[in-house]
C-alpha positions in Angstrom: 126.9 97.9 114.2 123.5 97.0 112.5 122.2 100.0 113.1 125.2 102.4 111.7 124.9 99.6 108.5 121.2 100.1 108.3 121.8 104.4 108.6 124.8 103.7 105.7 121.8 102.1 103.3 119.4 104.4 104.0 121.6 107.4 103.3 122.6 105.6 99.6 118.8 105.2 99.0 118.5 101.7 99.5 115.9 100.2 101.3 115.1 96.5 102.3 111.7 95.3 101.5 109.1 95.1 104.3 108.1 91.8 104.2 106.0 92.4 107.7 103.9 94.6 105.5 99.7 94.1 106.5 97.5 94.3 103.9 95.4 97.0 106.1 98.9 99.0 105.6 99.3 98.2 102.1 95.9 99.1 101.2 95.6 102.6 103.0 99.2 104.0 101.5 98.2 102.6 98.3 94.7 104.9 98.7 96.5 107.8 99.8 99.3 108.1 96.8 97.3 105.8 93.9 94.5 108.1 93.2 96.2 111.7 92.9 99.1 110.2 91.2 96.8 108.8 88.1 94.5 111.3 88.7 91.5 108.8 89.5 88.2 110.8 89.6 86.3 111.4 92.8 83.6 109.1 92.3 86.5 106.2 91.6 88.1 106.8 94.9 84.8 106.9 96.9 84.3 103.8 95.4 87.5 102.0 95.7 87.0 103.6 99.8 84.4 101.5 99.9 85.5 98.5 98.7 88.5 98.9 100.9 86.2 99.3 103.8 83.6 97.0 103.3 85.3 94.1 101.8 89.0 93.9 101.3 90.6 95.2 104.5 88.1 93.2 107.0 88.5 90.2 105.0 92.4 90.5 104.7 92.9 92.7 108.0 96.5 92.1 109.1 97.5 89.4 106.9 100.8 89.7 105.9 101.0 90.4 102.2 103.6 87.9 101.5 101.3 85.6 102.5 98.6 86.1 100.6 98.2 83.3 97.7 96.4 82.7 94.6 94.9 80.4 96.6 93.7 82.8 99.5 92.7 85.5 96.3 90.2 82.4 95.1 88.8 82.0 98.9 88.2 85.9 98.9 86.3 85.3 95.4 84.3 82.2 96.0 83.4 83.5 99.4 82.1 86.9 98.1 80.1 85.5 95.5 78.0 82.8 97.7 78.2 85.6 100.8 79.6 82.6 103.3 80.6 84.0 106.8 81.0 87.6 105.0 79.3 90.5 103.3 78.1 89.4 99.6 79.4 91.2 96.1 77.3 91.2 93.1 79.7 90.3 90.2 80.4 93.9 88.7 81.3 94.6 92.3 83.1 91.5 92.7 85.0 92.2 89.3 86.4 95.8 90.6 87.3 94.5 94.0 89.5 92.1 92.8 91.3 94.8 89.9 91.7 96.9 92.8 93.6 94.0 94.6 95.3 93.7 91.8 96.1 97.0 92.0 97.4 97.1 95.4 99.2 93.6 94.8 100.7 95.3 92.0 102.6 97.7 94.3 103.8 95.2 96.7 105.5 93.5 93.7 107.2 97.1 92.9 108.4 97.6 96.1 109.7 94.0 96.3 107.8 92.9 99.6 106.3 90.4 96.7 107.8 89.0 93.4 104.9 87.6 91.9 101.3 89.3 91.8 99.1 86.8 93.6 95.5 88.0 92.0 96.9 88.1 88.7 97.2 84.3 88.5 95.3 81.7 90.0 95.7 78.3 91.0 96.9 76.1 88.4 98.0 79.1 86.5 95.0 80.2 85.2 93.9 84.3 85.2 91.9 85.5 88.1 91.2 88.6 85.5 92.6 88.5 81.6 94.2 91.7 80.9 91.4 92.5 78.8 88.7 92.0 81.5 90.7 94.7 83.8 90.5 97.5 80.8 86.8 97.0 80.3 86.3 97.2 83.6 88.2 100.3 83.9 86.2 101.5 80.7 83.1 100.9 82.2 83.9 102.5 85.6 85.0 105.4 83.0 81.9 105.2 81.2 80.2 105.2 84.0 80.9 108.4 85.6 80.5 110.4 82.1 77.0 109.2 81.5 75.8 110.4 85.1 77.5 113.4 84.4 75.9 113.8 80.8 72.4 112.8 82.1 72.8 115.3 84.7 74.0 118.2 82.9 71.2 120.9 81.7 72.2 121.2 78.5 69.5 118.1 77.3 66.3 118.9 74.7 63.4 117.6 74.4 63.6 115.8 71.0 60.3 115.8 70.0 59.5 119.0 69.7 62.1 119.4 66.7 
């Protein structure tokens, strides 16, 4: 009978949240639909990759993502910053791994596994990341790419010899 109810939702288009969800599984759907839907450049994705790799899955593995907290969000921070039992960030690092939690947080809330972003607020209600830190990180990662491509295209003069 559960099952036939189940098949009845699914055919209407509804679909219970997966609150089972990992964040390994949240974070590798996220990178396969995230990037070509907002058209994130290459260099972006290889980078987010990376920080996926490196730091966010292995620290979060197959935690449920209802049950990460502002609380374990802070642990990730404080633990990235002094490098205890895991691999260091420099800030700037630092700064884009946790938008691009927020990021994948972000999609758990839309898909109701979650109802409240965990990285976007911190214990005692305080911001992990202002809204205004998150664009001016995404500026500079913007930035970023256009000046290596502008000091790398062939089009540059030597100015003193005008």
């Amino acid at each position: 009978m559960e099952a036939q109810f189940n098949a009845k939702l699914a055919e209407e288009g509804f679909k219970l949240p997966n609150k089972a969800l990992t964040f390994d599984t949240l974070a590798r759907d996220w990178l396969a639909t995230y990037p070509a839907k907002k058209s994130v450049a290459a260099k972006t994705v290889a980078n987010y990759r990376w920080l996926l790799d490196r730091h966010l899955i292995p620290y979060f593995r197959s935690t449920p993502v209802v049950s990460i907290t502002p609380d374990a969000v802070e642990t990730f921070i404080v633990a990235k910053k002094d490098g205890t039992h895991v691999e260091p960030l420099g800030s700037g690092s630092l700064r884009i791994a946790v938008l691009l939690l927020t990021l994948l947080l972000d999609r758990a809330v839309r898909d109701d596994v979650i109802t409240k972003n965990p990285a976007r607020t911190g214990p005692g209600g305080r911001r992990f990341l202002s809204a205004r830190a998150i664009q001016a990180t995404q500026r500079n990662l913007w930035s970023q790419h256009t000046i290596e491509f502008r000091v790398t295209e062939p089009t540059c003069r030597n100015l003193s010899a005008t």
